[in-house]
C-alpha positions as CSV (number, residue, x, y, z in Angstrom):
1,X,58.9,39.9,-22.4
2,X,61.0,42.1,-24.6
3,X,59.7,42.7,-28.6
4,X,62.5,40.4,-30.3
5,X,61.3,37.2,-27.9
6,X,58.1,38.2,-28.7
7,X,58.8,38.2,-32.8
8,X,61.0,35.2,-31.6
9,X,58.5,33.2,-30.6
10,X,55.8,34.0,-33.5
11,X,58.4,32.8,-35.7
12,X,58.8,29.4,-33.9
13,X,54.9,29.0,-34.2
14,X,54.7,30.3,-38.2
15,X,57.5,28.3,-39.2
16,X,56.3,25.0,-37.6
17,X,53.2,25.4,-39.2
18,X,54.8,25.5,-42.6
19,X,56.9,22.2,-42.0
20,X,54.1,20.7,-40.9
21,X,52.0,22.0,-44.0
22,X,55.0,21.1,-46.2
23,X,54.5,17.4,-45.2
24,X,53.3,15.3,-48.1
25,X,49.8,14.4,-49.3
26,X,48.3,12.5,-52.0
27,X,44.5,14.1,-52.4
28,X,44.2,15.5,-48.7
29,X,45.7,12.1,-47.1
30,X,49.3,12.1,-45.2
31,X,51.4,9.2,-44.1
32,X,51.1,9.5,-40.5
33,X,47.0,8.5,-41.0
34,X,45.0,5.8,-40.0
35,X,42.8,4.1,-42.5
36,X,39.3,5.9,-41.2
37,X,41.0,9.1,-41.2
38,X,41.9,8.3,-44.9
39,X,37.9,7.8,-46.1
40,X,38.2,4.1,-46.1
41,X,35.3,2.7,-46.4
42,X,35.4,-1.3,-48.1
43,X,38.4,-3.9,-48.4
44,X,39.5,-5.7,-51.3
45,X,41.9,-8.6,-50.5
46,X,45.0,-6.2,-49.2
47,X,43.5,-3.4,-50.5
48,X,41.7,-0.5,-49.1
49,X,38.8,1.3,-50.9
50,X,39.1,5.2,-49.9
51,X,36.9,8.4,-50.4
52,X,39.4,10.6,-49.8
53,X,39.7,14.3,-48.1
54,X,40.2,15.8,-51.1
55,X,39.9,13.5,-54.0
56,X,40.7,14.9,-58.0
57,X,38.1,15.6,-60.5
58,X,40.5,13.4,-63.0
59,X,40.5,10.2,-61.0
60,X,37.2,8.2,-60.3
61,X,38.8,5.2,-58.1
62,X,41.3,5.8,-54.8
63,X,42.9,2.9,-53.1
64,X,45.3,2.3,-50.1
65,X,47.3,-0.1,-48.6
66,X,47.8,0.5,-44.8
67,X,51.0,-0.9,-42.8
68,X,51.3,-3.1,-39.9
69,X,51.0,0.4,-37.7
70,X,47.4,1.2,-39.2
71,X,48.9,4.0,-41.1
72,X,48.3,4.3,-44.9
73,X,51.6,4.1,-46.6
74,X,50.4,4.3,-50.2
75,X,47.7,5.6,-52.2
76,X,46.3,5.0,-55.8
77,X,43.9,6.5,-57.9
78,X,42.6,5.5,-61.4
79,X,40.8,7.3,-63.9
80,X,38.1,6.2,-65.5
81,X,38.3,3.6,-68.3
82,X,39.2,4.4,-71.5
83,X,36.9,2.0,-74.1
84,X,37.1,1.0,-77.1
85,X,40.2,3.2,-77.9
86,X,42.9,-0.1,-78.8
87,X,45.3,2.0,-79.8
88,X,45.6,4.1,-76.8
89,X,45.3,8.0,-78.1
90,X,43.0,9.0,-75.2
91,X,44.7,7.6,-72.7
92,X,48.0,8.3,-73.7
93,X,46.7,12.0,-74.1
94,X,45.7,12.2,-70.4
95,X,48.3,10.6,-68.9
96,X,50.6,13.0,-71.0
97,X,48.3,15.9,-69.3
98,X,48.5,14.1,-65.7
99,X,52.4,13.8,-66.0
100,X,52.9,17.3,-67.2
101,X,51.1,18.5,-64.4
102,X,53.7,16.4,-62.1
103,X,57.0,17.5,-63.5
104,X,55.1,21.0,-63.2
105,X,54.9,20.4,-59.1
106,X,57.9,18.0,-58.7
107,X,60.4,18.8,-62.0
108,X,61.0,16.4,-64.7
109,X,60.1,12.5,-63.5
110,X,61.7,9.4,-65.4
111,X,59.9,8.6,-67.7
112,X,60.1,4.6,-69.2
113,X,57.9,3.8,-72.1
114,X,59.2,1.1,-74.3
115,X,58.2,-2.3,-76.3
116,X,59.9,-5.6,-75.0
117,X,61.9,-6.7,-77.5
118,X,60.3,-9.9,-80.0
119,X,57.1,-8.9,-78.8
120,X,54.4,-9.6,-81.2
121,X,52.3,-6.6,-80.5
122,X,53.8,-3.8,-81.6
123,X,51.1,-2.9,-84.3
124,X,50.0,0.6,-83.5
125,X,46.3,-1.0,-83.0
126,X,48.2,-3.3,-80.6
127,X,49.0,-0.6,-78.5
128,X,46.7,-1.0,-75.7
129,X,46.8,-5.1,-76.0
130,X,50.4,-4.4,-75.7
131,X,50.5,-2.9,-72.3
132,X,48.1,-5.7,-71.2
133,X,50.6,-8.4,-72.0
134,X,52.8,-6.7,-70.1
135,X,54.9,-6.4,-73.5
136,X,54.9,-2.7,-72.9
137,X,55.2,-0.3,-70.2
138,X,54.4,3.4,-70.2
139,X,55.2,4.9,-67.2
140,X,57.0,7.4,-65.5
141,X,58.4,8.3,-61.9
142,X,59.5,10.8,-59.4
143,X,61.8,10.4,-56.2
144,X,64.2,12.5,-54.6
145,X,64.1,15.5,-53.9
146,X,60.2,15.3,-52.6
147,X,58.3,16.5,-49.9
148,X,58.6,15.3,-46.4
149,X,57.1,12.3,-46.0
150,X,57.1,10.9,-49.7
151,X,59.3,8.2,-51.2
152,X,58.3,8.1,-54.9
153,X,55.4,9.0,-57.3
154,X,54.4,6.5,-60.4
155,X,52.4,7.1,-63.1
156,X,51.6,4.0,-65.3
157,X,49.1,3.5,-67.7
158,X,47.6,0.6,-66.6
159,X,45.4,-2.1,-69.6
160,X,42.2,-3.2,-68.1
161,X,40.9,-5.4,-71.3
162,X,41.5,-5.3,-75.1
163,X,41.0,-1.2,-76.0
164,X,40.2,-0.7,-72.2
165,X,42.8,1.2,-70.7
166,X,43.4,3.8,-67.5
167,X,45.7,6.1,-66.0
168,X,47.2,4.9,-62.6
169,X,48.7,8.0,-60.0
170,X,50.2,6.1,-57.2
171,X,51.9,8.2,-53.9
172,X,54.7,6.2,-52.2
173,X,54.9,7.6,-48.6
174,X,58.3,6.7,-46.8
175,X,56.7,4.5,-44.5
176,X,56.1,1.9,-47.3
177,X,58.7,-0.4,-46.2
178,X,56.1,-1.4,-43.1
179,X,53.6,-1.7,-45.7
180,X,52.5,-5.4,-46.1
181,X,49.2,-7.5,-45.9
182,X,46.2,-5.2,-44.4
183,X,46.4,-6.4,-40.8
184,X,45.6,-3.7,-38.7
185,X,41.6,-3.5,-40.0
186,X,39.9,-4.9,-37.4
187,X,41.7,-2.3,-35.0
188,X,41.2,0.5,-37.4
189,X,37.4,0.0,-36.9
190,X,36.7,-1.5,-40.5
């Protein structure tokens, strides 16, 4: 085999591997895996609790929701609660450092953080209460142009209680639109 099929041919193998690696993943889980292969471990009505292949320091909870294929098509992960903070400092100050870190990997997401007009919470000690009534929302998002594989990426903070409140990552993979109730467990060996 002459030299330039040779070099050819080791370019056809490198090069797959990097579209393959250039695929998407949310902390060491792609779209094209099953459930198991994902860390699941426990289900919560249509929700999958997950230890996943490479979970984040940041984040203390990861769920997924799996499509009709067994696949997972989307994965969440929390952080730890933020108490007795009701006017949401800390939390606002890591999802600022969560979402920096995003448009860092991904370029500016859209952000939406605003107060629903006549609400009556929109005291600064409100703040957390706020997002709770779902009179607020503080969130931001990322679509096109993404890695292979992923659809969109929210980031919401997400009210747990009065002055409880968390940070919410959530990976879209673009075979959400299968995504529905968990029926493929029992086949999945959960």
């Amino acid at each position: 085999m002459p030299i330039f099929a040779r070099l050819a041919v080791i370019a056809v193998v490198l090069l797959s591997g990097v579209a393959t690696m250039a695929r998407a993943q949310a902390f060491g889980i792609a779209p094209d895996m099953t459930a198991v292969e994902a860390g699941a471990f426990a289900r919560i009505k249509d929700r999958l609790l997950l230890v996943p292949p490479q979970p984040n320091d940041r984040f203390v909870a990861y769920i997924g929701r799996v499509g009709p294929g067994g696949q997972i098509c989307e994965v969440s992960a929390t952080t730890a609660p933020h108490r007795y903070d009701p006017q949401g400092h800390a939390v606002r100050e890591e999802y600022d450092k969560v979402r920096a870190h995003l448009d860092g990997i991904y370029g500016a997401g859209t952000r939406d953080e605003r107060v629903s007009a006549g609400s009556p919470w929109t005291a600064e000690h409100d703040w957390v209460l706020s997002v709770l009534m779902g009179a607020r929302s503080h969130r931001s998002a990322w679509s096109a142009p993404l890695p292979a594989g992923l659809e969109r990426i929210d980031l919401t903070v997400d009210a747990v209680g009065v002055g409880r409140s968390r940070v919410k990552l959530t990976y879209v993979f673009d075979i959400a639109y299968s995504c529905g109730e968990i029926e493929s467990i029992s086949a999945s060996g959960l």
